[in-house]
Jmol script that loads the backbone (N, CA, C; Angstrom):
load data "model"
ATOM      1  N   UNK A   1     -19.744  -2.694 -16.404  1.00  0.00           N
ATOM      2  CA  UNK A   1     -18.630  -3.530 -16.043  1.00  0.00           C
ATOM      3  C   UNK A   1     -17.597  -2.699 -15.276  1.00  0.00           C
ATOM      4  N   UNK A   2     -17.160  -2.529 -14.028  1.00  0.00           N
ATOM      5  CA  UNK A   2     -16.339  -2.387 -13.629  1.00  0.00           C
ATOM      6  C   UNK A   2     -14.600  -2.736 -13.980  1.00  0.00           C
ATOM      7  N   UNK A   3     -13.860  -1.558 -14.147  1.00  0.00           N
ATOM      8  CA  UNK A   3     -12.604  -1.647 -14.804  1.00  0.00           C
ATOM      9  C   UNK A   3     -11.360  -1.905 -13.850  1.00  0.00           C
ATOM     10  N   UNK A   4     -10.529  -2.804 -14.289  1.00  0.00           N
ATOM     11  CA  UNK A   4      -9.906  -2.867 -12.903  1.00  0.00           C
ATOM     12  C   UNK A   4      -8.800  -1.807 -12.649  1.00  0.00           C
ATOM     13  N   UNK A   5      -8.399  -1.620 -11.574  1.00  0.00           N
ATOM     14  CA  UNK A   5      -7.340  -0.586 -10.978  1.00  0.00           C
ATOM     15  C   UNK A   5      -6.394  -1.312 -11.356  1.00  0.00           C
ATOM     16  N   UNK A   6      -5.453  -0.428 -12.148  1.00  0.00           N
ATOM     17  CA  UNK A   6      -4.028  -0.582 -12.837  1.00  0.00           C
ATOM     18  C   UNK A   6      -2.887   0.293 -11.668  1.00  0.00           C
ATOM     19  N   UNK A   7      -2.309  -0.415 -11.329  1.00  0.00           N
ATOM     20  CA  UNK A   7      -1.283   0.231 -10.380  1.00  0.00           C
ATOM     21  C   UNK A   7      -0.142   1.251 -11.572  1.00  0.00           C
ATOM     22  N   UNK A   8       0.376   2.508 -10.715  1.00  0.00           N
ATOM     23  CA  UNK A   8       1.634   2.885 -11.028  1.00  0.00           C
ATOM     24  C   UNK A   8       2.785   2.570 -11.147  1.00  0.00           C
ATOM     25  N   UNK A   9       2.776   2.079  -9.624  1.00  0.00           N
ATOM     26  CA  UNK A   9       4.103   1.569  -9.555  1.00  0.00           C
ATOM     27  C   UNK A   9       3.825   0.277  -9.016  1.00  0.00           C
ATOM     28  N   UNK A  10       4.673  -0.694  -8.917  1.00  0.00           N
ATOM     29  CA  UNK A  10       4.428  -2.073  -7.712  1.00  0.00           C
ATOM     30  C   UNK A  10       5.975  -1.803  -6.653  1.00  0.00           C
ATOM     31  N   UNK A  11       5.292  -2.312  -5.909  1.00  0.00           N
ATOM     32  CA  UNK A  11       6.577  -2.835  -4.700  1.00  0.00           C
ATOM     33  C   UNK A  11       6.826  -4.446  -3.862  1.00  0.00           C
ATOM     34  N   UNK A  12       7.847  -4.803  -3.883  1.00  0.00           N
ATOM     35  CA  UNK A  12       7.689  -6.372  -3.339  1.00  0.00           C
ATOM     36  C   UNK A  12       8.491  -6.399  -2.466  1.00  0.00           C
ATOM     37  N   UNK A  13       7.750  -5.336  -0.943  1.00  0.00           N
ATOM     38  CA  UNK A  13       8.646  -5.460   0.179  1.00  0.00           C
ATOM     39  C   UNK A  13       8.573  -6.864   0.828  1.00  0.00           C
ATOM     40  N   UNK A  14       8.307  -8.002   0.650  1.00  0.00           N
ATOM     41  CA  UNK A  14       8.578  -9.282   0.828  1.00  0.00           C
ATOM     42  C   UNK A  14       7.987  -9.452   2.706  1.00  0.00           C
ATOM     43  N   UNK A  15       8.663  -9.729   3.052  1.00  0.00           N
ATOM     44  CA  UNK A  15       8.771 -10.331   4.452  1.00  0.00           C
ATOM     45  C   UNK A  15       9.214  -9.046   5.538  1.00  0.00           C
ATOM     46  N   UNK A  16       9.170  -7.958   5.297  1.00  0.00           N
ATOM     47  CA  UNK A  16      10.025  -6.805   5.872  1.00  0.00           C
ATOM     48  C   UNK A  16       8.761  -6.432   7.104  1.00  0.00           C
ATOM     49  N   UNK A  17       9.482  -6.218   8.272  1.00  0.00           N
ATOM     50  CA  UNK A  17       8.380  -5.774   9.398  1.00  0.00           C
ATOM     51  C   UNK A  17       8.197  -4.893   9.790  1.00  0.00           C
ATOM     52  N   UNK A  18       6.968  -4.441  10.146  1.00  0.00           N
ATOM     53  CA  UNK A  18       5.886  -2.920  10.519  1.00  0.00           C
ATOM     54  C   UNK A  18       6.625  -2.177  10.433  1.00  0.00           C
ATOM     55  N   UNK A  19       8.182  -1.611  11.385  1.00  0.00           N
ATOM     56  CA  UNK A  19       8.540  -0.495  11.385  1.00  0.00           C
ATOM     57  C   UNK A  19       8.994   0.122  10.157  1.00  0.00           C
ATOM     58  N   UNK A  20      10.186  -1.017   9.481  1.00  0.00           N
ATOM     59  CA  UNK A  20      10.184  -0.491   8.106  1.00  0.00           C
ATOM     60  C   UNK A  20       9.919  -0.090   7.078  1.00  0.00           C
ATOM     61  N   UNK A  21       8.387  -1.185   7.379  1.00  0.00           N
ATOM     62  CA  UNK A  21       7.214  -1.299   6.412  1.00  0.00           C
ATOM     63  C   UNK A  21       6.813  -0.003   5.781  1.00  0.00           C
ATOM     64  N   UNK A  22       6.311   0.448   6.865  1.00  0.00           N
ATOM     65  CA  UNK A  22       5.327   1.530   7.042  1.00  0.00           C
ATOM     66  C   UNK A  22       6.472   3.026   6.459  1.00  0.00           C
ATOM     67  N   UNK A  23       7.852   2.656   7.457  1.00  0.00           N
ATOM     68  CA  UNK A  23       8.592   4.141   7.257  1.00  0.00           C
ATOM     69  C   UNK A  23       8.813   4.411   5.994  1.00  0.00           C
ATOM     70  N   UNK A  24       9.051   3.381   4.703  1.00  0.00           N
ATOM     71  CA  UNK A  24       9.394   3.035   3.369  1.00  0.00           C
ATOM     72  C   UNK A  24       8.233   3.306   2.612  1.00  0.00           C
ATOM     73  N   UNK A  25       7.337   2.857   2.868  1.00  0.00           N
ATOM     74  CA  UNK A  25       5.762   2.839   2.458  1.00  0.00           C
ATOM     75  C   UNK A  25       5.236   4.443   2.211  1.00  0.00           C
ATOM     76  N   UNK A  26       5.751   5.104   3.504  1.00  0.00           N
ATOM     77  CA  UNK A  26       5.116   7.024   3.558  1.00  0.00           C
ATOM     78  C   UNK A  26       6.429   7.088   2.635  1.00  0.00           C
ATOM     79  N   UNK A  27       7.374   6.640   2.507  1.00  0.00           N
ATOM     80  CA  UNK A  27       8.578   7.841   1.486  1.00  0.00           C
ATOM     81  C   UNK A  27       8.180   7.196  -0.180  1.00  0.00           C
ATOM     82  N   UNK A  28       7.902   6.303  -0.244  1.00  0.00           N
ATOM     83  CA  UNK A  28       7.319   5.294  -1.789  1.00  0.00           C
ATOM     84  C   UNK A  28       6.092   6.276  -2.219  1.00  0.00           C
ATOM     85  N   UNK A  29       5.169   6.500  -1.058  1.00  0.00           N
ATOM     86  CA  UNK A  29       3.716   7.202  -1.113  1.00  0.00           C
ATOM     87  C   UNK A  29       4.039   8.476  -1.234  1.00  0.00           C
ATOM     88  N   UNK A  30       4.896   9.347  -1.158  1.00  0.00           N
ATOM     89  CA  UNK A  30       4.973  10.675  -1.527  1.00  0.00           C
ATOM     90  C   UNK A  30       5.843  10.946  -2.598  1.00  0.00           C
ATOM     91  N   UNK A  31       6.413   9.642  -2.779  1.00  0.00           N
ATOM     92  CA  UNK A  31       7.192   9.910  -4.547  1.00  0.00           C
ATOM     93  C   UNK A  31       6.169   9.556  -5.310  1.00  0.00           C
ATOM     94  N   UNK A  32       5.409   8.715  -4.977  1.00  0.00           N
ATOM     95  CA  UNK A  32       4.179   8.505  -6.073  1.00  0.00           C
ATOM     96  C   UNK A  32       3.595   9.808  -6.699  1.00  0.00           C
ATOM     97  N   UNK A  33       3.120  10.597  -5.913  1.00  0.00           N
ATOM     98  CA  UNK A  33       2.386  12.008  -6.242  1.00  0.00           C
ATOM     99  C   UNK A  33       0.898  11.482  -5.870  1.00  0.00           C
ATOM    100  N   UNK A  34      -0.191  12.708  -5.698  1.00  0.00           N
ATOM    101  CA  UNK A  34      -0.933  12.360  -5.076  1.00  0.00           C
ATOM    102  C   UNK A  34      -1.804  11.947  -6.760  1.00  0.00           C
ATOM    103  N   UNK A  35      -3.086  10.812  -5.620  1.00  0.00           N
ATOM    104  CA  UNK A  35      -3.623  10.556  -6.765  1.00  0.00           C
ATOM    105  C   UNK A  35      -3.566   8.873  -7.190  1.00  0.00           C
ATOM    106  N   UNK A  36      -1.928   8.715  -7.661  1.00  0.00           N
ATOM    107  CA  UNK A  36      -1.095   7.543  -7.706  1.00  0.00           C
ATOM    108  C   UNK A  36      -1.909   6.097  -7.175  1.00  0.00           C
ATOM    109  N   UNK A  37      -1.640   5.014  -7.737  1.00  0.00           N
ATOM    110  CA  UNK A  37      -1.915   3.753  -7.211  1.00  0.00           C
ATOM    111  C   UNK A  37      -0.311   2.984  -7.104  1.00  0.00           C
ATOM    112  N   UNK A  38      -0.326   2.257  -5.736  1.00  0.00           N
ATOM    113  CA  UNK A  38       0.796   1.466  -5.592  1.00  0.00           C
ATOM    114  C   UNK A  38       0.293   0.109  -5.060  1.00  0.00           C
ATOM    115  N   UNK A  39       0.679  -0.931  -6.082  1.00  0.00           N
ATOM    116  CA  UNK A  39       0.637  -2.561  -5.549  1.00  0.00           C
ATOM    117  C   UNK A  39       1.521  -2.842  -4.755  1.00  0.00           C
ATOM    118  N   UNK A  40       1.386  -3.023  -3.229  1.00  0.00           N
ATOM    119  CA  UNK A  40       2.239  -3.756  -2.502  1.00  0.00           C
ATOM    120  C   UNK A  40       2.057  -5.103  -1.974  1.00  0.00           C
ATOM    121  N   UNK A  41       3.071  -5.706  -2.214  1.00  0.00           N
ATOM    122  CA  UNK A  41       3.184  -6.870  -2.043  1.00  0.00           C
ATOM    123  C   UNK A  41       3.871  -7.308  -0.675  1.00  0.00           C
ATOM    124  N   UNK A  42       3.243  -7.537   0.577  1.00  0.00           N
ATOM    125  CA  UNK A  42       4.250  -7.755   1.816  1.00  0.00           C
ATOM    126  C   UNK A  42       3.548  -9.072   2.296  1.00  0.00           C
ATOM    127  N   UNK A  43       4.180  -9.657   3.001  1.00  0.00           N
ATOM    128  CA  UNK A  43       4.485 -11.240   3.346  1.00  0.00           C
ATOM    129  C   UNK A  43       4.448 -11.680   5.064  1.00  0.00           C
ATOM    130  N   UNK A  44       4.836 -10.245   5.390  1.00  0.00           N
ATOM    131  CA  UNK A  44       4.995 -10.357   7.185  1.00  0.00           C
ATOM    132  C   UNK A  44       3.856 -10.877   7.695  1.00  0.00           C
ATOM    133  N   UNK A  45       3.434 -11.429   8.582  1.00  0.00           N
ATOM    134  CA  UNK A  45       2.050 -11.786   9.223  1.00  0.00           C
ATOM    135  C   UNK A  45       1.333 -11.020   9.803  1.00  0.00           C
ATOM    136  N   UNK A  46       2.158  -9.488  10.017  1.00  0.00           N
ATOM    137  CA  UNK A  46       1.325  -8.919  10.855  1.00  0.00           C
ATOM    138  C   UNK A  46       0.759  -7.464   9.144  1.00  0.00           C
ATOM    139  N   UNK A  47       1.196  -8.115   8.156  1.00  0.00           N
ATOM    140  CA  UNK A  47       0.812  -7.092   7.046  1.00  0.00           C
ATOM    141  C   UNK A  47      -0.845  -6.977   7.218  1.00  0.00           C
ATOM    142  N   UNK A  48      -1.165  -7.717   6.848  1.00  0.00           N
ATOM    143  CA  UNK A  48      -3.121  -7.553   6.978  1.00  0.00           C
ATOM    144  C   UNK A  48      -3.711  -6.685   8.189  1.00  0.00           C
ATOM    145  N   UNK A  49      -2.925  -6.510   8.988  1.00  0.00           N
ATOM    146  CA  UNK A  49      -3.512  -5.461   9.804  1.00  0.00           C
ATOM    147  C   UNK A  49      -3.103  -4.606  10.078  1.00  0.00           C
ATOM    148  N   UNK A  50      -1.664  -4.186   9.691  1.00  0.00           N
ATOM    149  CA  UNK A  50      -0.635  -3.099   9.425  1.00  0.00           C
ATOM    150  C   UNK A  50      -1.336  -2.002   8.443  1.00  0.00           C
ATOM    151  N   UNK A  51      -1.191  -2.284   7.389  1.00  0.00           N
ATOM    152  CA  UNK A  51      -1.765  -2.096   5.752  1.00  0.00           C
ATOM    153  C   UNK A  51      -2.904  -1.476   6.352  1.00  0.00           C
ATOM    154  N   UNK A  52      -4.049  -1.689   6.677  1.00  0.00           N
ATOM    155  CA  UNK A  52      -5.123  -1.178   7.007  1.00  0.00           C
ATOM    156  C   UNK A  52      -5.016   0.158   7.627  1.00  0.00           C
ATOM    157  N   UNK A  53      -4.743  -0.413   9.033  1.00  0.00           N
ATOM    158  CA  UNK A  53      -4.452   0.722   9.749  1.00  0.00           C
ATOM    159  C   UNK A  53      -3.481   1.880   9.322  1.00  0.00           C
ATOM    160  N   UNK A  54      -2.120   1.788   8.412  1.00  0.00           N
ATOM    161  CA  UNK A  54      -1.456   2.607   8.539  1.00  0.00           C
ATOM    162  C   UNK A  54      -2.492   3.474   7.332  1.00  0.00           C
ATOM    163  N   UNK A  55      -3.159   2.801   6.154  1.00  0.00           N
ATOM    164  CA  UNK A  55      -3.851   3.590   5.491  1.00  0.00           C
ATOM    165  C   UNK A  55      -5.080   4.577   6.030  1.00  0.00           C
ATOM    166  N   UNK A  56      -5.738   4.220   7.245  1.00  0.00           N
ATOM    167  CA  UNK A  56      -6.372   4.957   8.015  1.00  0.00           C
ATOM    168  C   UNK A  56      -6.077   6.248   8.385  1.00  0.00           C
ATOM    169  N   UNK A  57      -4.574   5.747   9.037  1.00  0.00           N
ATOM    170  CA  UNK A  57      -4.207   7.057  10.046  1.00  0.00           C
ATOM    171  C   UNK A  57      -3.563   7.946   9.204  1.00  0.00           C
ATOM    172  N   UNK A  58      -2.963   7.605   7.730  1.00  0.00           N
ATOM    173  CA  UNK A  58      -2.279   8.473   6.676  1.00  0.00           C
ATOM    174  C   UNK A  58      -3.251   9.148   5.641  1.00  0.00           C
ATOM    175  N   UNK A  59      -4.661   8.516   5.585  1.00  0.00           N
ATOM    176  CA  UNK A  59      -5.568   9.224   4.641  1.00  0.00           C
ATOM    177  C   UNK A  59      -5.303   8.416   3.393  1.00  0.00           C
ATOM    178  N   UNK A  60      -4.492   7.487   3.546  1.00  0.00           N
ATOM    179  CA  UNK A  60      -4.642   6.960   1.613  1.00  0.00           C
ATOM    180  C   UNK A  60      -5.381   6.238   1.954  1.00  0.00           C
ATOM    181  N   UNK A  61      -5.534   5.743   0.391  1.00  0.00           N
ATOM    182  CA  UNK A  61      -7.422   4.751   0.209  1.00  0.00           C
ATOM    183  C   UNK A  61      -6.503   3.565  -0.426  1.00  0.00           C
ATOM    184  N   UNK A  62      -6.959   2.284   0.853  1.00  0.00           N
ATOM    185  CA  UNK A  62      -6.793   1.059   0.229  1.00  0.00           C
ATOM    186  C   UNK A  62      -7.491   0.441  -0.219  1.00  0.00           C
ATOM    187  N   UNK A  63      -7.521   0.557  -1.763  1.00  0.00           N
ATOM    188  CA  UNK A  63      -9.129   0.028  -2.987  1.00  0.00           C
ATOM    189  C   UNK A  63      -8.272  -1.606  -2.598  1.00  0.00           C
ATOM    190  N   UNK A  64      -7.550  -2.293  -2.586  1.00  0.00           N
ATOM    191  CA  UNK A  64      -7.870  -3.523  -2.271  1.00  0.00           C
ATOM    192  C   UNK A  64      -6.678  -4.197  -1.415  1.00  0.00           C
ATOM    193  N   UNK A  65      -7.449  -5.260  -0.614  1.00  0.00           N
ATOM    194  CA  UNK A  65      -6.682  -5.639   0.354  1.00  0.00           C
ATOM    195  C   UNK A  65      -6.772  -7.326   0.252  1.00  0.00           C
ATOM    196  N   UNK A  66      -5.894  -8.145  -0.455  1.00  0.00           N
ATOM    197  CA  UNK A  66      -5.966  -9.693  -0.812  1.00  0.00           C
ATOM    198  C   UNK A  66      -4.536 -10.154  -0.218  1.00  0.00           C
ATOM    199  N   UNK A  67      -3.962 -10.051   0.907  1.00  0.00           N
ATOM    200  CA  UNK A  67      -2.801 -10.144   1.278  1.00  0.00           C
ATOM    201  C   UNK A  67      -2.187 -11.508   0.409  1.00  0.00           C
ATOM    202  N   UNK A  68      -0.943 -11.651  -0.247  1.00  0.00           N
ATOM    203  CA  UNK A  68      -0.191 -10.616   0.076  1.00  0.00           C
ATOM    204  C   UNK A  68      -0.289  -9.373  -0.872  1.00  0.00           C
ATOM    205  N   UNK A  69      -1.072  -8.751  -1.281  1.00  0.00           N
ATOM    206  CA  UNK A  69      -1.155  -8.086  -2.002  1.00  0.00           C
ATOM    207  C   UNK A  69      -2.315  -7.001  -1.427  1.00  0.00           C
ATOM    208  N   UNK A  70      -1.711  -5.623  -1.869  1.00  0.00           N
ATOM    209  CA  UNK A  70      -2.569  -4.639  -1.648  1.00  0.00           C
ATOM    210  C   UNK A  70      -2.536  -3.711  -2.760  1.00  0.00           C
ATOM    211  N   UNK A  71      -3.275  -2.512  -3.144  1.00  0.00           N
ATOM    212  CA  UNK A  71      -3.834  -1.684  -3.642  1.00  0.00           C
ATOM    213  C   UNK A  71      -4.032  -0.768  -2.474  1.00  0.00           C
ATOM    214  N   UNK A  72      -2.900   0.788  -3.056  1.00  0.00           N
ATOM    215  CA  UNK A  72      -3.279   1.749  -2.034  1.00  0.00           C
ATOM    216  C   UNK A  72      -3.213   2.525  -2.995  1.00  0.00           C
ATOM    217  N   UNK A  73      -4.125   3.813  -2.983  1.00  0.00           N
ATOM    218  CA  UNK A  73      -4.380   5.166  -3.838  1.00  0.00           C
ATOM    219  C   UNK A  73      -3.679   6.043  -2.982  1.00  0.00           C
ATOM    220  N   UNK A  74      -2.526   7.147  -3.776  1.00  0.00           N
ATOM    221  CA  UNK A  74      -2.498   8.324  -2.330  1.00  0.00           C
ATOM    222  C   UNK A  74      -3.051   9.154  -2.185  1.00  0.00           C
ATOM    223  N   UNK A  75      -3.187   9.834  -1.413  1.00  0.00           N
ATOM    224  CA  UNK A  75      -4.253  10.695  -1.475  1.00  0.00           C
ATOM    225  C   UNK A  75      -3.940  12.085  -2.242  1.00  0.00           C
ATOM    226  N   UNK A  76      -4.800  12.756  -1.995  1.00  0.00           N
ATOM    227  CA  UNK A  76      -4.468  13.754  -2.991  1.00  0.00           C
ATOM    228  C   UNK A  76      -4.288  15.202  -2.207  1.00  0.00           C
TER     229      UNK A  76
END
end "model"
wireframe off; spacefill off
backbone 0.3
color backbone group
């Protein structure tokens, strides 16, 4: 049986767009410590493809992506 991923922390940046998103997101992701799981919760329209990509180009692992809701691991 697979166990589910329990987040650390959650965040409910709501409706907030890419630039902020993301700049808030790397300072949230390095207070986490590496390792860490964070539930974010964002609402913008362009989140589902934001989220992805910014986890790409930063190295964290997004174990799940159900907009509005995500699951990002940081890396370590």
């Amino acid at each position: 049986m697979i166990q589910p991923v329990l987040a650390d922390e959650a965040w409910d940046a709501g409706d907030m767009g890419c630039g902020e998103l993301v700049f808030l997101l790397f300072q949230r992701m390095r207070a986490l410590g590496p390792g860490k799981v964070l539930e974010l919760t964002a609402t913008d329209l362009g989140a589902p493809h934001d989220i992805p990509a910014w986890c790409r180009m930063t190295g964290h692992a997004l174990l799940s992506a159900s907009p509005p809701r995500y699951l990002i691991r940081s890396k370590e």
